[in-house]
Structure formats: structure tokens, C-alpha cells
N, C-alpha and C positions, 0 to 999 in steps of 0.2 A: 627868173634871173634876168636880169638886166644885159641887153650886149654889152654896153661900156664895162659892166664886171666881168663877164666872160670875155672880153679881149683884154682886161687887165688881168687876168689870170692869166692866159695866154703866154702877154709878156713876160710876168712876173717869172715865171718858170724857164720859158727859153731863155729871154736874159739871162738867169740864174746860170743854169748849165753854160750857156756862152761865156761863161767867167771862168768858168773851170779850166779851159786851155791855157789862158795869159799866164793862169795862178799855177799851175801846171808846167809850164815852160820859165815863168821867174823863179822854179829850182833849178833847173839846168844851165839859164843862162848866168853871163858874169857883165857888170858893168855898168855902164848906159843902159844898155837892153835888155838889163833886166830890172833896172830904176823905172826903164819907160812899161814895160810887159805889167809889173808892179801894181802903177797909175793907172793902166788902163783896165785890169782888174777889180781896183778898188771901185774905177768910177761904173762895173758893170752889176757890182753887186750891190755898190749904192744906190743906182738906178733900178733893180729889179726891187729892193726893197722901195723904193717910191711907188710901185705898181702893186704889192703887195699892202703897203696902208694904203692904197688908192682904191681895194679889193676889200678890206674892214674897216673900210668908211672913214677911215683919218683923212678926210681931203686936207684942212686945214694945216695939219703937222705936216703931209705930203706935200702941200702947194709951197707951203713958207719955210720948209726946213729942209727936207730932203731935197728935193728940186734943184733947190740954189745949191746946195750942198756938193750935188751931184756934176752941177755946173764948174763948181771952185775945183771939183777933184780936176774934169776936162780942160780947164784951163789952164791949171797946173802942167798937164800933160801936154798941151803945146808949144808952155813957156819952157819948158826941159825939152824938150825937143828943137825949139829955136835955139836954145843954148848949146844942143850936142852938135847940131846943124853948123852953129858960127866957128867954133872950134875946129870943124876938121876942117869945112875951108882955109881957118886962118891956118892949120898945117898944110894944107895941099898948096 
């Protein structure tokens, strides 16, 4: 076995489980933060699944779809968060 598949397993897994708290906590929470817990869940299991077809050889589906994908979710996730960010200032 390949190290690059053995540490894409690796990730693939921890990642995985690392999702499970945000996903975990967007029950409980109300709001903003639980829009932001949400996004940052979506973009952890989007990204463990890129290390996952990166593990049964879909480099190509992985490189050009999941990847960027995973990218669009993270950036999503800053642009709501500049937006929660601008609002309380403009209250404070």
C-alpha cells in the first residue's frame, strides 16, 4: 500500500469523525451559529469525502469536483461570517 493512500485514509476518517461535533452542536445551537457550525460541517465531510475518492483512485473527480467544491463550501463560510461580523458592529 502506497503512503499517499495510507495518509489519505488517515484523513479521510479523522476528518469524518471531526464533522461529527459542528453536526452535533448545529442541533443545539440557534441562529448565526448554527448557519456558521452548519458550513463548517458540510465543508468537513465534503473534504473527507475528497480523501476518500482520493483513496479508490478517483483522483480526477477528487482534483476537479470535490476539491473546488469543498473550497465553494469554505468560502461560503467566511463570506457569512463577514456578514454576521458586519452587522454586530454596525449594532455595537
Amino acid at each position: 500500500m502506497s503512503e499517499l493512500i495510507e495518509i489519505n485514509i488517515i484523513s479521510s476518517i479523522a476528518i469524518f469523525f471531526a464533522s461529527v461535533i459542528p453536526i452535533y452542536l448545529s442541533f443545539h445551537l440557534e441562529g448565526n451559529l448554527r448557519k456558521l457550525t452548519i458550513l463548517v460541517g458540510i465543508f468537513a465531510i465534503v473534504h473527507a469525502i475528497y480523501h476518500a475518492t482520493e483513496v479508490f483512485g478517483f483522483e480526477e473527480i477528487a482534483d476537479n469536483v470535490i476539491y473546488p467544491l469543498s473550497v465553494l463550501v469554505l468560502v461560503i463560510f467566511g463570506i457569512w461570517y463577514l456578514r454576521i461580523r458586519s452587522v454586530k458592529r454596525a449594532i455595537v
